[in-house]
C-alpha positions in Angstrom: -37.5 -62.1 25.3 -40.4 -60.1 23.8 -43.8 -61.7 22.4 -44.6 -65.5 22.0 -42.9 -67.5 20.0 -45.2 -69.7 17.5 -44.6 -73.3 16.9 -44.9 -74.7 13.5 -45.2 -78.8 12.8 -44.9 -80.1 9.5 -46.4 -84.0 8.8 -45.9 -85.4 4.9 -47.5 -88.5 4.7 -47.3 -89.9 1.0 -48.4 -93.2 0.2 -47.7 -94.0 -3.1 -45.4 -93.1 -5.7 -47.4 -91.1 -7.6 -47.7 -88.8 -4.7 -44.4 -88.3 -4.7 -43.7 -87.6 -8.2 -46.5 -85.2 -7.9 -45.0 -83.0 -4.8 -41.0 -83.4 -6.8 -43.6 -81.7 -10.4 -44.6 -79.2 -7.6 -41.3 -78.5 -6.0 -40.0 -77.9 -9.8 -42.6 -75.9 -10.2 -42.1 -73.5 -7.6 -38.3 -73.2 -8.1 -38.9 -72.9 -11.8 -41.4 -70.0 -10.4 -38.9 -68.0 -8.2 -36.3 -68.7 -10.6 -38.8 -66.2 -13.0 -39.3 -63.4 -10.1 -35.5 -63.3 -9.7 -35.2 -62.4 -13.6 -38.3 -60.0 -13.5 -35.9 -58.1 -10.6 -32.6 -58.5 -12.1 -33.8 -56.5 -15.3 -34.6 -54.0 -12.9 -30.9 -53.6 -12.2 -29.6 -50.4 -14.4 -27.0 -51.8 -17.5 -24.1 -49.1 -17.5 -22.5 -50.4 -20.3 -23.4 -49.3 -24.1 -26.6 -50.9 -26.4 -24.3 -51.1 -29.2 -23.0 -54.3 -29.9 -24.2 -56.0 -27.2 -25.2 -59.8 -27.3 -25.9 -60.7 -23.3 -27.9 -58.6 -21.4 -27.1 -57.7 -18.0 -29.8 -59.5 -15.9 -28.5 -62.6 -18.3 -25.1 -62.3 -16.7 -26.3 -61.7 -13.5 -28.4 -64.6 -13.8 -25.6 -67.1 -14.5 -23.5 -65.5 -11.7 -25.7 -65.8 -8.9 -26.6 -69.6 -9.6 -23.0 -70.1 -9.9 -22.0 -69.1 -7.1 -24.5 -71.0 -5.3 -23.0 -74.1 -6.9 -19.1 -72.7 -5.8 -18.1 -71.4 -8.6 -15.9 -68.5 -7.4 -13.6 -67.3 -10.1 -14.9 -66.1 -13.1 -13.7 -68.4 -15.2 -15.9 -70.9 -13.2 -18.9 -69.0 -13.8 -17.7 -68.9 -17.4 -17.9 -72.7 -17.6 -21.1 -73.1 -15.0 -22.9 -71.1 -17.8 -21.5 -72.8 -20.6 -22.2 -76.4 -19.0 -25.4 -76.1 -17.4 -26.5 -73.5 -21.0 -29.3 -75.7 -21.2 -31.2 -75.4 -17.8 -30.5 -72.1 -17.5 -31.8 -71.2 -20.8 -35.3 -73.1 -19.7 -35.1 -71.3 -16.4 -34.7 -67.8 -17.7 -37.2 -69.0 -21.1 -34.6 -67.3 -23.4 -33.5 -70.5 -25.6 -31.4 -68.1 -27.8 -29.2 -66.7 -25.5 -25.4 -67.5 -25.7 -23.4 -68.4 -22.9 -20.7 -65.0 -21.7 -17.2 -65.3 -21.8 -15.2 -64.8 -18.2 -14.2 -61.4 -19.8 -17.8 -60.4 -20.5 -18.5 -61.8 -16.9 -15.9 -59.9 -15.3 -16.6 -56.6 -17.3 -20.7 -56.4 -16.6 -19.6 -56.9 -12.8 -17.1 -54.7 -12.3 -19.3 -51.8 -13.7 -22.6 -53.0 -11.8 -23.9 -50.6 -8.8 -23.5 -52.8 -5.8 -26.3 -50.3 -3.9 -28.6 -50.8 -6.8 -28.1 -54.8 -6.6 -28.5 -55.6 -3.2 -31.7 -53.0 -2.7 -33.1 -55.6 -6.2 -32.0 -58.5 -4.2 -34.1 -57.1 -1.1 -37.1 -56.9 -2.7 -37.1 -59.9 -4.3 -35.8 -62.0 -1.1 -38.6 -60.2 1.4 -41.1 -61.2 -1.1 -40.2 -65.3 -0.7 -40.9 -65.5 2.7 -44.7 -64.1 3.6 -44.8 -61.3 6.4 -47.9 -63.5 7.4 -46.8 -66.7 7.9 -45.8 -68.2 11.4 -43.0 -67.8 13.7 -39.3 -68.4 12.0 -36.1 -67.6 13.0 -34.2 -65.8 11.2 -30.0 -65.2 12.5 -28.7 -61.4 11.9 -25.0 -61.5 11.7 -22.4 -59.2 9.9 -18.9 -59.9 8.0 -16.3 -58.2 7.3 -14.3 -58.4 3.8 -10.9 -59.3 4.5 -9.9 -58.0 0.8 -11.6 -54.7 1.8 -9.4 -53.6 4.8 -7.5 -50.7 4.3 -4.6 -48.8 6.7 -5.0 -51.8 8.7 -2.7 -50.5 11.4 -3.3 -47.0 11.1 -6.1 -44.4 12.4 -8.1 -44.3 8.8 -8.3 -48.1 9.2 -11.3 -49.3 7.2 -13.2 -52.2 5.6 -16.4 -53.3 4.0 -18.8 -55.6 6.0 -22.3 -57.5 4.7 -25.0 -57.6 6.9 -27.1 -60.4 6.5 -30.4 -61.7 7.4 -30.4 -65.5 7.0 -33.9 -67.8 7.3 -33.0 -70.4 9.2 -36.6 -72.2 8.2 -36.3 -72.4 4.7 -32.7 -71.8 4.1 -32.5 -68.4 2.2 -31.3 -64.9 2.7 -33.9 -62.5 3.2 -31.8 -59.6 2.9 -28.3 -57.9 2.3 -27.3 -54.2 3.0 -23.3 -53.3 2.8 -21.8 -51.0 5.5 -18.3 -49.5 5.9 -16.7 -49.1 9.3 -15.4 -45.8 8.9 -19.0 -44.6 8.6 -21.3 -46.4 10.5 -21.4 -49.4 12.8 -23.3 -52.8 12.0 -25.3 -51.7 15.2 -27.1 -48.9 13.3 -27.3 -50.8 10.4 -29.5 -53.4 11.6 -31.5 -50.9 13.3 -32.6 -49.3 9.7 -32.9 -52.7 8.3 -35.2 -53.4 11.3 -37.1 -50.5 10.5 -37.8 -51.0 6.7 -38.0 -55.0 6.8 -41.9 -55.8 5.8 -41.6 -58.9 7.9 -43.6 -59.3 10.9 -44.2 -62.0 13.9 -40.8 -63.3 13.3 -37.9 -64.1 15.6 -34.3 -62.1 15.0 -31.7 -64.2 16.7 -28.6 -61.7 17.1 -25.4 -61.4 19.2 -24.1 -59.5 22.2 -23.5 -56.5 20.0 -27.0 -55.9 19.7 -28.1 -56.3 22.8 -29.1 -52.5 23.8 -31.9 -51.0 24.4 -32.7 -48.3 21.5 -32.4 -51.8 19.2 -34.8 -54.0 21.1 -37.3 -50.8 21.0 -36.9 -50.9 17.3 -37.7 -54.6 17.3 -40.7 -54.3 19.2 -41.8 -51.6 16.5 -41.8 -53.7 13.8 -44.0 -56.5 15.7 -41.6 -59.4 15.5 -39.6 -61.1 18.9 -36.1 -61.4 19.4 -33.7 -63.9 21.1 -30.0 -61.9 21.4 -26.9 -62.9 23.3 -26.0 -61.5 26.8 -22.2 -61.1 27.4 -21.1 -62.4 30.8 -19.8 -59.2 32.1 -23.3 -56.9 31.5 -24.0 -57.8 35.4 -27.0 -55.6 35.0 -28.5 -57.8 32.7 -27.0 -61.3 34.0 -27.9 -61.4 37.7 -31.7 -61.4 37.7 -31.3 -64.5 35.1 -28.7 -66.1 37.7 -30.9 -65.5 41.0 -34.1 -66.8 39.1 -32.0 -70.0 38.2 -30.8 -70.6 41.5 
């Protein structure tokens, strides 16, 4: 394992009520907060669609969808209804009282015209900038997924699908970032390693599995100052007997 791993305690002691309505005024206030950096990226996001005639603006839509489907709203008709129900909040969140609620069909057009690449590298920036490259130890799990709906020739020798590769804050709960691979032209090994290399985090702790566990990826980890814990199949006897005779 390379580095030290920090320890971080955390002690709330709040005596009276007051305290606590003052941390729940702060805790609104700081969602109400990241809630504003998420727009100010989202209109970053190109609109492909044309000016003319249009009544919700893209990083409106997006908005609505990405809150939704942190609530399970999967379909778009659910979204449709998430932003007509909660119009209200989300309105106050996003400060733009006159905005109407979209349709499913507006929902479902303004996505299926969006640039994925162009989201997730918005999403990046705004996720790395929520957790501090500063702040102590936490560990955060790198795993990749495959899209079931994605896989194409699935017996055949084109076979291919779409995987997300995710970095996942196990301290706080968020993802920290998101980059999209497809099998047929790279492997979620080298994808991690570039995400490795341009991630502005440092002094954290990259939990990964066996996949991962080579030697060019551990060099790039060491590069970009943070530690790793990674899994250690059974069979890689190289790796697994100096941990068995130190044990016994």
């Amino acid at each position: 394992m390379a580095g030290l791993f920090h320890s971080r305690g955390k002690i709330v002691n709040v005596k009276r009520d007051r305290d606590n309505k003052s941390v729940a005024r702060s805790r609104i206030s700081r969602k109400i907060s990241d809630m504003s950096s998420l727009i100010s990226y989202l209109k970053q996001v190109k609109d492909w669609r044309d000016r003319s005639g249009q009544r919700h603006p893209l990083w409106w839509v997006l908005f609505i969808v990405i809150l939704g489907l942190m609530m399970g709203n999967l379909s778009y008709r659910d979204l449709a209804a998430f932003g007509k129900n909660k119009h209200y909040y989300l309105t106050r969140l996003g400060k733009s009282p006159k905005l109407k609620s979209p349709s499913y069909s507006t929902i479902r057009r303004a996505m299926m015209g969006v640039d994925n690449n162009d989201l997730i590298q918005v999403f990046n920036q705004w996720a790395a900038q929520l957790s501090s490259p500063d702040e102590l130890s936490n560990w955060i799990a790198i795993d990749g997924k495959s899209i079931k709906s994605t896989l194409t020739d699935t017996y055949g020798n084109k076979q291919n699908f779409a995987s997300i590769v995710s970095w996942f804050s196990q301290d706080n709960g968020l993802v920290l970032a998101l980059e999209k691979l497809e099998n047929k032209k790279t492997s979620e090994i080298y994808c991690v390693r570039e995400m490795v290399n341009n991630t502005p985090l440092s002094n954290q702790v990259l939990t990964l599995d066996a996949v991962h566990c080579q030697k060019e990826t551990i060099k790039t980890i060491n590069r970009s100052r943070n530690d790793y814990v990674i899994a250690v199949e059974e069979k890689s006897t190289e790796i697994v007997q100096p941990f068995r005779r130190n044990r016994s």
